[in-house]
N, C-alpha and C positions, 0 to 999 in steps of 0.2 A: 432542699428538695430538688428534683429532677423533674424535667416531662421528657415522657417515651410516647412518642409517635409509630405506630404500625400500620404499616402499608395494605393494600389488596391482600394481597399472595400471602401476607402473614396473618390472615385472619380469612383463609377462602377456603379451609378445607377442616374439620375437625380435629387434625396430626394437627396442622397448623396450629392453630388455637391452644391447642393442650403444649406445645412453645409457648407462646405467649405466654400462659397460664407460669408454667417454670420460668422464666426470665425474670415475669411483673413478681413474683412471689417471691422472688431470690432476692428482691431488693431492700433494705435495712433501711431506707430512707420515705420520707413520702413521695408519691410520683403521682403526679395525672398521669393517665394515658390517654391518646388522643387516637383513635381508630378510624380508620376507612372502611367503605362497603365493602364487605367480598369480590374477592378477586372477578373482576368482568360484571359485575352485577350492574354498572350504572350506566355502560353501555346495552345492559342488557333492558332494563328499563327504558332506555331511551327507543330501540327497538321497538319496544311494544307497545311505546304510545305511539310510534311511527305507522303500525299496522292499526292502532286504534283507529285516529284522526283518518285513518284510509277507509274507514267502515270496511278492514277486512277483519275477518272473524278469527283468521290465525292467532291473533294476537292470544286470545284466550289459552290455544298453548301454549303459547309465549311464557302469558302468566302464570299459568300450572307449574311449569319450571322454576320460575321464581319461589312461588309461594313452597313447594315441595322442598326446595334447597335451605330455605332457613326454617323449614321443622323439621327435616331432619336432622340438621345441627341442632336444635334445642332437645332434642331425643338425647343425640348421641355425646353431649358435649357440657350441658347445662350439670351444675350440681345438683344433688338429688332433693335436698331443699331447697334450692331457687326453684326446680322444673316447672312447678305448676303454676308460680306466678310470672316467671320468664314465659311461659309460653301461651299465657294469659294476655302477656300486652305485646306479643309479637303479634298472637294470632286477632285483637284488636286493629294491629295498622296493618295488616295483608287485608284484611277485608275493606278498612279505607280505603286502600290503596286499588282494592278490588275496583269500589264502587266509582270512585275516578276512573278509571279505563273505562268502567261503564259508560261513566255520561262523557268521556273524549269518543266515543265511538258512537254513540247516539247521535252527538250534534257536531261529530266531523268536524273539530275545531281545535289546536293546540296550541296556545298561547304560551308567551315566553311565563308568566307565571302560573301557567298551569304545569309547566313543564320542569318549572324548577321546584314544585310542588313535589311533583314524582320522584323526582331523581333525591329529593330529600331523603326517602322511604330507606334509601341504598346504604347511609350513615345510621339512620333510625334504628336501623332494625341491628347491624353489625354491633353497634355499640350497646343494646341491652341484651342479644346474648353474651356478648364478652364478659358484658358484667355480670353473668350469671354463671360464668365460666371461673371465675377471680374470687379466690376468698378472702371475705371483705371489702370487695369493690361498690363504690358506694356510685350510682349514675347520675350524670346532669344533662342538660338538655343546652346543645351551643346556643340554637335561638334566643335562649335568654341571655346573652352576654355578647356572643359577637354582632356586629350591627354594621350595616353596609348603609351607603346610599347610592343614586345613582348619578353615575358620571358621564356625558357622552356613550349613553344606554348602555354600559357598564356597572355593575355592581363592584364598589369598592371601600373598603371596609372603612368606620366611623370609629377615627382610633379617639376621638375623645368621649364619644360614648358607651366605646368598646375597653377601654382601659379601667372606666370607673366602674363599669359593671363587672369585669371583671376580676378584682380587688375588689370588692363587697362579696360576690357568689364566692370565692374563696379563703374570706378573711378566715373563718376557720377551717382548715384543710384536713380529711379524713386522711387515713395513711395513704391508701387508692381511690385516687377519683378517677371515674371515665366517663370521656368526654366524645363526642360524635365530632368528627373533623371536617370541615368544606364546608356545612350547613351555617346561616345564619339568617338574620331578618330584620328588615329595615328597618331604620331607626326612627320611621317617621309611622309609616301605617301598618306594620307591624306585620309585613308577609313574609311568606318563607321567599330567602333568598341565598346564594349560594359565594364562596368568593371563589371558584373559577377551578378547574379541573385540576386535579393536586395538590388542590386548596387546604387538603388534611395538615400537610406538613406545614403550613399559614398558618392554622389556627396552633395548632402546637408551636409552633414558634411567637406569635402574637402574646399565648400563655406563659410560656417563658420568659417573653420578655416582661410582661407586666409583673411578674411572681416573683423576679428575681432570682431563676434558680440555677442551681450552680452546674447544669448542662442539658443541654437541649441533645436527646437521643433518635437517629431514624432510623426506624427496623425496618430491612424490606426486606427484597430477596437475593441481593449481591454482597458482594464482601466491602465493597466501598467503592467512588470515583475511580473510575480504570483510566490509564493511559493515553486509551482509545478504545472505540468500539470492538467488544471483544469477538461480535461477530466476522467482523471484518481484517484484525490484528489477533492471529491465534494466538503472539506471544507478550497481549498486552498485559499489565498487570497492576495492582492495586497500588493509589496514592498512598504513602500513610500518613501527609501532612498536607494540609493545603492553608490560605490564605483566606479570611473572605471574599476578599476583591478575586483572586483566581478562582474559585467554587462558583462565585456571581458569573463572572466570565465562561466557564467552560457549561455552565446549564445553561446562559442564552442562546447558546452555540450549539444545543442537543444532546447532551448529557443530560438524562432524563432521572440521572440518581436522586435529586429533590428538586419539586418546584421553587424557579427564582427568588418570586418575593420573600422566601421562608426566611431568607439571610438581611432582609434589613430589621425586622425588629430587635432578633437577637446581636448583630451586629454592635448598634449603636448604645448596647448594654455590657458587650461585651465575656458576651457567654457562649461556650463555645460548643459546636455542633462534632457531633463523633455518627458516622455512617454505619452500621451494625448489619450484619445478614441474621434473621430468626432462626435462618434453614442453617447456620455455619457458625454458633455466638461465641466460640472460640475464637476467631477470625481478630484481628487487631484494629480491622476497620478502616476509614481514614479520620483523619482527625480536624478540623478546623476552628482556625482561630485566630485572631490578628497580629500573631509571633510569625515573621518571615523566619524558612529556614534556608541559607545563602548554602547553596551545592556547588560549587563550581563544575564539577562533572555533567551537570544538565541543568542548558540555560531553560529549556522551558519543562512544566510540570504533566501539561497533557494536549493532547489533538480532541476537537471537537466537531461534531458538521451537520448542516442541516440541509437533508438532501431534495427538500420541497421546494427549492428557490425559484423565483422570477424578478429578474432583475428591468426596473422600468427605471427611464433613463430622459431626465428633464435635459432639453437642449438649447444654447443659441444667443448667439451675441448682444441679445436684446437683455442677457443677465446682468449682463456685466458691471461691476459698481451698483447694480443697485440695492439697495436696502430694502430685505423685507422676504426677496425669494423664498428663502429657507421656511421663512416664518410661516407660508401664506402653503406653501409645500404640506408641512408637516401636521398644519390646522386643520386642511381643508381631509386628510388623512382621518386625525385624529378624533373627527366629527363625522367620518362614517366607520366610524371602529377599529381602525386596518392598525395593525401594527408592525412599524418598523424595526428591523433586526440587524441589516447595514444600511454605511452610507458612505459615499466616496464622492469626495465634490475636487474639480480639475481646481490647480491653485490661479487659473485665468476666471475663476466664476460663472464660467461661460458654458461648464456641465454639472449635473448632479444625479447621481444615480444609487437608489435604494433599492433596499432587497426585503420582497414583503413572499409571503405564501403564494403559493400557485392558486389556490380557490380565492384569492384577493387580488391577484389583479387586473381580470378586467373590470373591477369595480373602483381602483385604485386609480387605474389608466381614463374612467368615465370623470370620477370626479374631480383630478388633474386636468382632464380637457375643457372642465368646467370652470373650474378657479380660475384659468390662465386663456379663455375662449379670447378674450379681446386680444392678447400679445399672440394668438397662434394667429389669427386673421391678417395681424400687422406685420408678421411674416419678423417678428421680434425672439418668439418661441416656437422652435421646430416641433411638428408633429411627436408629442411623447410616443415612446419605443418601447415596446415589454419584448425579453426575452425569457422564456420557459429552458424548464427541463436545464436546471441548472442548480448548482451544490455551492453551501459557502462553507467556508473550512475556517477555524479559526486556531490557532496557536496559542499557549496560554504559560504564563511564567512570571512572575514578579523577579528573577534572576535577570531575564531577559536584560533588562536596563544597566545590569552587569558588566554584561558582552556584549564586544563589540563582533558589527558581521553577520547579526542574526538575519536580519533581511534579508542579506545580499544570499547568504547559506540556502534559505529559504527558497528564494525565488531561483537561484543556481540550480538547487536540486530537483526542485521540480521541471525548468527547463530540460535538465538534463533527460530526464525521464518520459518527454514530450509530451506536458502538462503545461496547457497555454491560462494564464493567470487572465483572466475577463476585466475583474475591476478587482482595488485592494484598498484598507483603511485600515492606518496603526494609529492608536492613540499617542499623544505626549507622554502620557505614563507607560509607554512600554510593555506594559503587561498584558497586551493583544493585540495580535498581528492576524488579520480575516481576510481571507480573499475569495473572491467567488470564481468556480471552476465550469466545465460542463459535467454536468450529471454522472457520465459513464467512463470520467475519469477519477471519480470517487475515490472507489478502491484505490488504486494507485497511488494515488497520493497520497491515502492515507498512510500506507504502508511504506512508502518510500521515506513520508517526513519521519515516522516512528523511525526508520532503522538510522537513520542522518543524525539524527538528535538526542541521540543515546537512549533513548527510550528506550529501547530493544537491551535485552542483553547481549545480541550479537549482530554483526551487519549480515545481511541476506543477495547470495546473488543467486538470481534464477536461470540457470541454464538447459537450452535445449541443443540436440544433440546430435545432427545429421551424420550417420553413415558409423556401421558400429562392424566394421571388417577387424583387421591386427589394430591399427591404432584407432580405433573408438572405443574394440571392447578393453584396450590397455586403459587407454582413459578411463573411462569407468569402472574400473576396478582398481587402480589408482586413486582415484578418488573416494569407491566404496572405503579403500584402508585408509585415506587420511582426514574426513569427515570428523570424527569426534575430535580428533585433534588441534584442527584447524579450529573447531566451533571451541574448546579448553584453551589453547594457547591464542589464539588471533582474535578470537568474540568474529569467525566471519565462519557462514555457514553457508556450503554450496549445496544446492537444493535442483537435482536432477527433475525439471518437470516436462520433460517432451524428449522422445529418441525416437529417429525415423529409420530406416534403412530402405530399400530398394521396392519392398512390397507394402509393410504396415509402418502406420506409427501412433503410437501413442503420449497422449499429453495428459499430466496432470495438477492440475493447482496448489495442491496439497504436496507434492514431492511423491517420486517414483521411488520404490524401497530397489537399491542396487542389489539385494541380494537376491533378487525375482526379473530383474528388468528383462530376462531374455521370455521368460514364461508370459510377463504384460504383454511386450512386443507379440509373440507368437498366434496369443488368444486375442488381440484387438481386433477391430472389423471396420478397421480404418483404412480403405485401399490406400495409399500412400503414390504421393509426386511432389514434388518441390513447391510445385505453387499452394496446395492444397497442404504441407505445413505450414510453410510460413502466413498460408491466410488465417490457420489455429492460433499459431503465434501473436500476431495481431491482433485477432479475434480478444484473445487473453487478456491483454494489454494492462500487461504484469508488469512490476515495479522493478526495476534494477535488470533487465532482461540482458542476455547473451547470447547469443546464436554460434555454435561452434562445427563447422565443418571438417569432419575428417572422411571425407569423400575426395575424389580427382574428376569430379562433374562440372561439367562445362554448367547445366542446368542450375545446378544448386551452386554457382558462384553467378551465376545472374541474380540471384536472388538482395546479395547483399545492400546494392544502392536501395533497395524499396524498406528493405530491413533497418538499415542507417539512416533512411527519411524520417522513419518512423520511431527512431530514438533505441533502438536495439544494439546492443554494441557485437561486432563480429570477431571471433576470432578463427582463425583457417590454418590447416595446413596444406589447404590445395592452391594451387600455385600459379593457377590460372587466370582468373584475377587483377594478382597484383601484375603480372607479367603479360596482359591482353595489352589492346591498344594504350598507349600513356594516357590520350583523352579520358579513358576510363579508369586508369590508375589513379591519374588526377582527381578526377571527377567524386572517385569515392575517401581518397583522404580527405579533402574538402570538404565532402557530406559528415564525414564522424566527425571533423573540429567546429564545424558550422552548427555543427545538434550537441558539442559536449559529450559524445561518446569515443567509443574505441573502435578502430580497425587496427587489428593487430595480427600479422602472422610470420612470428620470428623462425617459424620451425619450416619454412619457404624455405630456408637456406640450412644446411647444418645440422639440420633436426633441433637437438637440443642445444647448438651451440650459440651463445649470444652474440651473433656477427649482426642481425639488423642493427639490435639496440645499441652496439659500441661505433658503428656506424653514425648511429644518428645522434650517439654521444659528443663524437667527436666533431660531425657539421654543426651542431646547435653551439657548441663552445667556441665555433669561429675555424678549427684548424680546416682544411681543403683536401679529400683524396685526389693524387696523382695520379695513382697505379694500385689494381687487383690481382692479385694474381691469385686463383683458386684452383683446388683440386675439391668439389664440392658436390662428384657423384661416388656417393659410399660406394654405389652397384657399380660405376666402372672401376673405381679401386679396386671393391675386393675380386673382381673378376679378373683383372691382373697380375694380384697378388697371390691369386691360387690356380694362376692358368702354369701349369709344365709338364716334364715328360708324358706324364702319367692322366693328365688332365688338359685337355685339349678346351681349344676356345670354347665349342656349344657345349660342353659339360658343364666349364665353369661361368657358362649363362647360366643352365639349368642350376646349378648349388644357388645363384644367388637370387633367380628365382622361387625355391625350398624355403632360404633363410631369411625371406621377406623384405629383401631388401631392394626387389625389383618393380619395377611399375608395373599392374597388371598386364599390360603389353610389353613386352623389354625393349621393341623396339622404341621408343621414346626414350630411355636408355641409352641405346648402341646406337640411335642417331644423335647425338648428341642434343638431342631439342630440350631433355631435361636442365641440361646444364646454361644451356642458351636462355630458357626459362630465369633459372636462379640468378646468370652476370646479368639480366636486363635489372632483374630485381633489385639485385648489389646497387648497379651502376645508376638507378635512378631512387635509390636512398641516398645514393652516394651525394647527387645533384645533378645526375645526369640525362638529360632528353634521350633516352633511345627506345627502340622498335626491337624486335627480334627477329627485323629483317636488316635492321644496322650490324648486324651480329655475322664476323664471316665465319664460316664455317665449313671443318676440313674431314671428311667421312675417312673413318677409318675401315669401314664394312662397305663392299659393295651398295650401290645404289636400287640392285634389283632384288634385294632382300627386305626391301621397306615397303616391298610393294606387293598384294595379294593379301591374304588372311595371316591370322596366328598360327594357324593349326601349318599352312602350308612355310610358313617362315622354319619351326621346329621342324619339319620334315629333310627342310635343304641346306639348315644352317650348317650340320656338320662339312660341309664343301668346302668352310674358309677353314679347316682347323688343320689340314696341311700346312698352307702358306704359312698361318698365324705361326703354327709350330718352327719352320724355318726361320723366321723372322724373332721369332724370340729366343733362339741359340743364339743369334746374330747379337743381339742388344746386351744378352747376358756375357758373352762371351767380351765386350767392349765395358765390362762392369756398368754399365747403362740401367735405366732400369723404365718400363712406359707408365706415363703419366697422361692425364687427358685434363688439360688445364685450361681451365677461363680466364682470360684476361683483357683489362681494360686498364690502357694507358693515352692517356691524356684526349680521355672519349672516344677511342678508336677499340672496338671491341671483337673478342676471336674467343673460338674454343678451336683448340686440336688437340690430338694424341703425341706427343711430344716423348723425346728420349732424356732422362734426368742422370747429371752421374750423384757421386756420394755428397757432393757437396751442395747441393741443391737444398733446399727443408723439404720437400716433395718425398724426397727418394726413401727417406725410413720409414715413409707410412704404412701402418699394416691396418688388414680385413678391412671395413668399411670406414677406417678415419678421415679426417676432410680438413685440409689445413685450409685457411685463408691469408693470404699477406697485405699490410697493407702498409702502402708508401703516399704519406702525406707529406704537406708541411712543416709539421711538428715530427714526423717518424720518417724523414727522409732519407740518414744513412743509416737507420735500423729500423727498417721497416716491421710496422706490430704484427704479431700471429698468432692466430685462434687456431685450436688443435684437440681433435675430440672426436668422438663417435659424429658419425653425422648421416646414419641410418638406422636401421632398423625400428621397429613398432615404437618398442619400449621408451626408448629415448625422444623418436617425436613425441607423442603422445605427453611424458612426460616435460617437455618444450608447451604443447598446447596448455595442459595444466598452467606453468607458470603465467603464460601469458593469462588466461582467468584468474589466476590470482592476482597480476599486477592489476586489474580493474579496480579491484576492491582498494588499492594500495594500501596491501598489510606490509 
C-alpha cells in the first residue's frame, strides 16, 4: 500500500479535485489519502475569527464566502450518489461552524482552542468532499488516531498513542481511505488540536510510517524541490534525487515543498518520499530516500533561504569556559516558544549568535535579558544585540564532504560579488554550509551561488553598456551573433541588461532582446547621465555585473572607482582612465584586486591586439621591459599611408575621419595626445611611474591648429598640405617613409613623427596597422612584435568582447 498526500492547490478548485479523483483512481494498490483544506481556506478562517473576536460584523461575509465555496464544490464535483449525503454533513459543519463565529463575536473572545477548533473546519470539510468525489473512498476522522500533547504550549504529536491507534483504525484497510491532514486531538482531554501549519504532510507521513507502506507520495502544485527559488533563479530546475538528510536541510532553510517534520517518521523506516505535481503528474518528480547519489559535477544539490531573519547576538568575556551558556540560551527560548534556525558560536566562547524570525525577536531579545539580568549588570554579558532585516542562505549537498574548497568557493564568490557574510555555521557533516546575509542582497546571492555551483546550466554575466556609437553598436551586434553559441559551446551566457547613450538609457533584469535594443533605447523615458546609470546599476545590484564603456567621456571614466567599490567589474575602451593621473591608475587597479573584480581595457592600446596582456604576461613571469618602441595610432598611420600626389594631408584627415578610425576630434590625433595616452598606458603596465607630462613630445602640425573650434580647425587645415606635400617628395624620394613612434627606453618617454627606411619593422606598415616592439630581458637581441589592425570599430569592439569574456574565464 501507499499514502498520497494532496496539498491546498490540489484540492482548491473543482479541475483540481477531478485530478485528484484520476490519479487516486489510477492506483492498483491500496492508498490513504491524506488531504489539506482548500487552497487559502485556513488562512481564510483564521481571518474571520479575527473580524469575529473584533465584534466586527464583516466577518459574516467573510463567512458567506467560505460557506459558498464548499457547496459549490459539492454541486459541481460530488458523485451523483454521494451528493445528498456529502452535502448533508458538510452543510451540518458550516452551520457549526456558523454558530462558533457567532458566539466568538458575541463575547469578543478567541482562545487558542477556540481557534484551533475553527481552523479544524478547513480539513473537515476538504476531506468529505474528496471523499465524495472518489469512487469507493471510504472517510475517517484524524481526531480519532492522531493524538498530540502539549509541550512548552506547543502541540506535539503522542507517537505512542498515535502509533497504536493508528494500526488498530487501519488493521483492515479499504482500497481508499481518506483521511483529513493537520487535524488531531489531545490524548488526554480529548480537544481538537492541530500539529502545526503543513501538518497535512505529518500526518501522511506519521501514516506511513506506522502502515509500513512502500512510499509515501506529496501532490502539490510544483514539479519537485527546485534548485532554488524559482522566483528568483529563472533558470532553476527540478532535483530528481535528494537524500533525507539534504530534503531535511533545504525545508529548514525555506523550501517550502514539504513541511520538515514530514521526513522523520518515514525516515527511520525507511520509505521513501517522491514529490509529485497534480497540475503536471507526468512530471518525474523528485525522489527521496537514503541512497546517496555521488555527482562529482555538483558538490552541492540546492540553495535554500529564509528571508525573515534577525540575528540576536549573546556577548562577552564573562562566557568564556563556562558551562551551561548554550543550555540556559536555548531553554530560556524554548520556554517561550521561539524557534531557532541558526547558530554560530566564536570558537573563544565569548560570542553566540542565533537566527530566529523577525516577529520573535523582541521577545526573544526580553527573555535573554531575563535569563542572563544578573551577568548583564556584572558587566560579564554585554547588552544582547538583534539585528533585523536580514536573510540566511544555506547550501545543501551531501557531496559536499567530497570536495574539497567548497567554503572557500563559497565565501570567494560571494566576496567577489560584494555580498558581506554577517555570521556563518557549517556542520561536521558537511552537508550545510548557512550564512546569514542582508536582506537586499538576497537576490544576488542567490543567483550568483547558483551559477558558481553548476547549478545553472550556464554561467551568466550581466552586462551594461555605456555609449553605443561605431564600437558599442559593433559590440552589440557581435554579441547579438555569438549568443547561442557562447550559451552551446562555453555554458556562459551574456545577458545585455542596461545601454545608455548620450540622451536615454535603458535597464533591464531580465535581458535586453539585441535584436530591438535600438527601438528600447529610443522609446525609454529615462533622461540619461552618467551618475544617473550607474546609480540603476547599483540600484540592481545584479550578480556577476559588468560595466563596459565604449565612450571617450571624461564623465563616464569617473564612474569606474565607485563602480569597482561596489564589486562591478569594468571593462573600457576609453583611455582616459587608465592614462589620468597614476594616483588614479593606481588607485583603481587596486580597487578591482582588493574587491576580486576586473578592470580591464586591452583595447586602450591596439584595438584588438593583445599588447596589455602579453605585457603583463611577461612582468608577472619575472622578465623586465627595457624598450617600447610603438607605432600605435591606426589614424596617423593610415593618414600617411594614403597621404600623395593626389591626396593631400587635410584630405587624408578627412578619409580617416569617414573610415572611423579618428577620434571625434582629430585633433587628439594630429597632436599626438592619443598616442601619449597609449606609451603612458604601455609604460605603466610595463612597471613604469609616468605622467603624460613625463611624455616629450614633438608636433608635427603647427601649434595654432589645436586651438579654436573643430569647425574652424577643418576650415584652415588645408594651409599645411603644401608644405606636407613638399616634405613628402623629400622622404619618399630618400626611400624613407614617416612613422609617428612612441617610445620608451629605460623610462625616458617620446612620441615624434620620425623618418623610417626599409629596414626598420615600421616601414611596411599599411592602412591602420600598429606594430609594437618590445625589448626586454629575455627579448633583448630580438626584440617581440605584435602586428595587426589596431583601429577601427570592428576590431576594438571585438577586443572589448574578449575582454568580457576573459571575466567569465571560458
Amino acid at each position: 500500500m501507499k499514502v498520497m498526500k494532496f496539498g491546498g492547490t490540489s484540492v482548491g478548485s473543482a479541475g483540481a479535485m477531478l485530478k485528484v479523483k484520476q490519479v487516486v483512481e489510477s492506483c492498483r494498490e491500496e492508498v490513504v489519502v491524506v488531504v489539506s483544506a482548500l487552497g487559502g481556506i485556513t488562512d481564510h478562517l483564521l481571518k474571520t475569527a479575527r473580524l469575529a473576536s473584533a465584534a466586527d460584523p464583516r466577518y459574516r461575509e467573510e463567512l458567506e464566502k467560505i460557506v459558498a465555496r464548499h457547496r459549490e464544490l459539492v454541486r459541481d464535483v460530488v458523485l451523483p450518489e454521494k451528493k445528498e449525503e456529502v452535502g448533508a454533513r458538510v452543510g451540518t459543519m458550516l452551520d457549526e461552524l456558523t454558530n462558533i463565529f457567532k458566539g466568538v463575536f458575541l463575547i469578543q473572545d478567541l482562545s487558542v482552542k477556540t481557534t484551533d477548533t475553527i481552523v479544524s473546519y478547513g480539513e473537515r470539510l476538504s476531506s468529505t468532499i474528496i471523499s465524495g468525489v472518489i469512487e469507493g473512498a471510504v472517510l475517517y476522522d484524524a481526531r480519532q488516531f492522531i493524538k498530540t500533547r502539549d509541550y512548552y504550549n506547543k502541540h506535539t504529536v503522542d507517537f505512542e498513542s498515535t502509533d497504536r491507534l493508528v494500526a488498530e483504525t487501519f488493521a483492515r484497510l479499504p482500497r481508499i481511505a481518506v483521511v483529513p491532514g493537520f487535524i488531531a486531538s489531545d490524548a488526554h482531554s480529548g480537544d481538537v488540536t492541530n500539529i502545526g501549519r503543513g501538518g497535512s504532510d505529518y500526518t501522511a507521513s506519521i501514516i506511513a510510517s506506522v502502515l509500513q507502506a512502500s512510499i509515501l507520495e506529496i501532490w502539490t502544485d510544483v514539479d519537485g524541490f527546485m534548485t532554488a527559488d524559482p522566483r528568483v533563479i529563472g533558470n532553476a530546475y527540478v532535483i530528481e534525487r535528494l537524500t533525507f538528510v539534504e530534503a531535511m536541510e533545504l525545508c529548514n532553510f525555506g523550501a517550502k515543498v514539504i513541511y520538515p517534520p514530514t521526513i522523520f517518521p518515514v525516515y527511520h523506516k525507511n520509505i521513501p518520499i517522491i514529490i509529485k505535481n497534480t497540475f503536471n503528474p507526468d512530471s518525474p518528480g523528485t525522489f527521496i530516500s537514503k541512497e546517496k547519489v555521488h555527482d562529482a559535477s555538483k558538490a552541492i544539490k540546492g540553495i535554500s533561504s529564509v528571508d525573515d531573519t534577525c540575528l540576536i547576538t549573546i556577548r562577552g568575556l564573562g562566557m568564556v569556559g563556562v558551562i551551561g551558556v548554550n543550555y540556559r540560551i536555548f531553554k530560556a527560548l524554548s520556554k517561550a516558544g521561539i524557534s531557532v534556525f541558526f547558530v554560530s558560536q566564536a570558537a573563544s566562547e565569548n560570542t553566540t549568535s542565533i537566527g530566529v524570525r523577525n516577529d520573535d525577536a523582541d521577545l526573544a531579545v526580553e527573555v535573554l535579558n531575563a535569563e542572563f539580568r544578573q551577568e548583564i549588570v556584572q558587566g560579564e554579558i554585554n547588552n544582547i544585540k538583534q539585528e533585523r532585516n536580514l536573510a540566511t542562505v544555506a547550501i545543501v549537498g551531501e557531496n559536499m564532504k567530497h570536495t574539497p574548497g567548497i567554503a572557500g568557493k563559497l565565501f570567494g564568490t560571494l566576496g567577489r560579488n560584494g555580498i558581506n557574510v554577517i555570521a556563518c555555521a557549517q556542520g561536521a557533516s558537511e552537508t550545510n554550509i548557512s550564512f546569514v546575509i542582508a536582506v537586499e542582497s538576497l537576490r544576488k546571492a542567490l543567483n550568483v551561488i547558483h551559477d558558481s555551483f553548476f547549478l545553472s546550466d550556464y554561467q551568466v554575466l550581466n552586462i551594461f553598456v555605456a555609449g553605443v556609437g561605431l564600437v558599442g553598436r559593433n559590440l552589440l551586434d557581435q554579441i547579438r551573433q555569438q549568443q547561442l553559441k557562447l550559451q552551446q559551446d562555453n555554458s556562459l551566457q551574456i545577458r545585455i541588461v542596461g545601454i545608455t547613450n548620450s540622451r536615454k538609457y535603458v535597464v533591464d533584469r531580465g535581458g535586453i532582446d539585441l535584436s530591438r535594443w535600438r527601438q528600447r533605447l529610443d522609446e525609454s523615458e529615462n533622461d540619461a547621465s552618467p551618475e544617473r546609470f550607474a546609480d540603476e546599476i547599483l540600484k540592481m545590484n545584479i550578480f556577476n555585473s559588468v560595466f563596459v564603456d565604449c565612450t571617450a567621456s571624461p564623465d563616464i571614466a569617473a564612474l569606474y572607482k565607485r563602480l569597482l567599490d561596489r564589486n562591478v567589474s569594468v571593462v573600457t575602451a576609453n583611455k582616459i582612465a587608465a592614462s589620468s593621473e597614476y594616483e588614479v591608475y593606481s588607485q583603481l587597479k587596486c580597487t578591482a584586486r582588493k574587491r576580486g573584480v576586473k578592470f580591464l581595457f586591452e583595447t586602450n592600446v591596439g584595438a584588438g591586439l593583445p599588447i596589455i596582456n602579453t605585457i603583463s604576461d611577461l612582468i608577472n613571469s619575472g622578465d623586465k621591459i627595457l624598450k617600447i618602441e610603438a607605432v600605435v595610432s591606426g589614424t596617423l598611420n593610415y593618414i600617411f599611408n594614403v597621404m600623395s600626389e593626389t591626396v593631400p594631408m587635410s584630405r587624408a584627415i578627412l578619409m580617416a575621419k569617414e573610415a572611423g578610425y579618428a577620434e571625434p576630434d582629430p585633433r587628439v590625433d594630429l597632436s599626438g595626445t592619443d598616442v601619449i595616452r597609449k606609451l603612458v598606458i604601455l609604460s605603466r603596465e610595463a612597471g613604469y611611474r609616468i605622467e603624460q607630462s613625463d611624455v616629450k613630445k614633438n608636433l608635427f602640425i603647427p601649434e595654432k591648429y589645436f586651438e579654436g573650434s573643430v569647425e574652424e580647425f577643418w576650415r584652415t587645415i588645408p594651409e599645411v598640405d603644401a608644405d606636407f606635400e613638399r616634405r613628402r617628395r623629400e622622404v619618399e624620394a630618400a626611400g624613407r617613409r614617416w612613422r609617428f613612434i612612441a617610445t620608451l627606453d629605460n623610462g625616458r618617454a617620446e612620441v615624434a613623427l620620425r623618418e623610417v627606411d626599409s629596414l626598420s619593422p615600421f616601414y611596411n606598415l599599411e592602412g591602420s596597422n600598429n606594430v609594437i616592439s618590445l625589448t626586454t630581458e629575455r627579448y633583448r637581441e630580438y626584440p617581440m612584435q605584435i602586428k595587426g589592425y589596431g583601429a577601427g570599430a570592428g576590431v576594438t569592439a571585438a577586443g572589448v568582447f574578449a575582454d568580457i569574456i576573459s571575466i567569465a574565464n571560458i
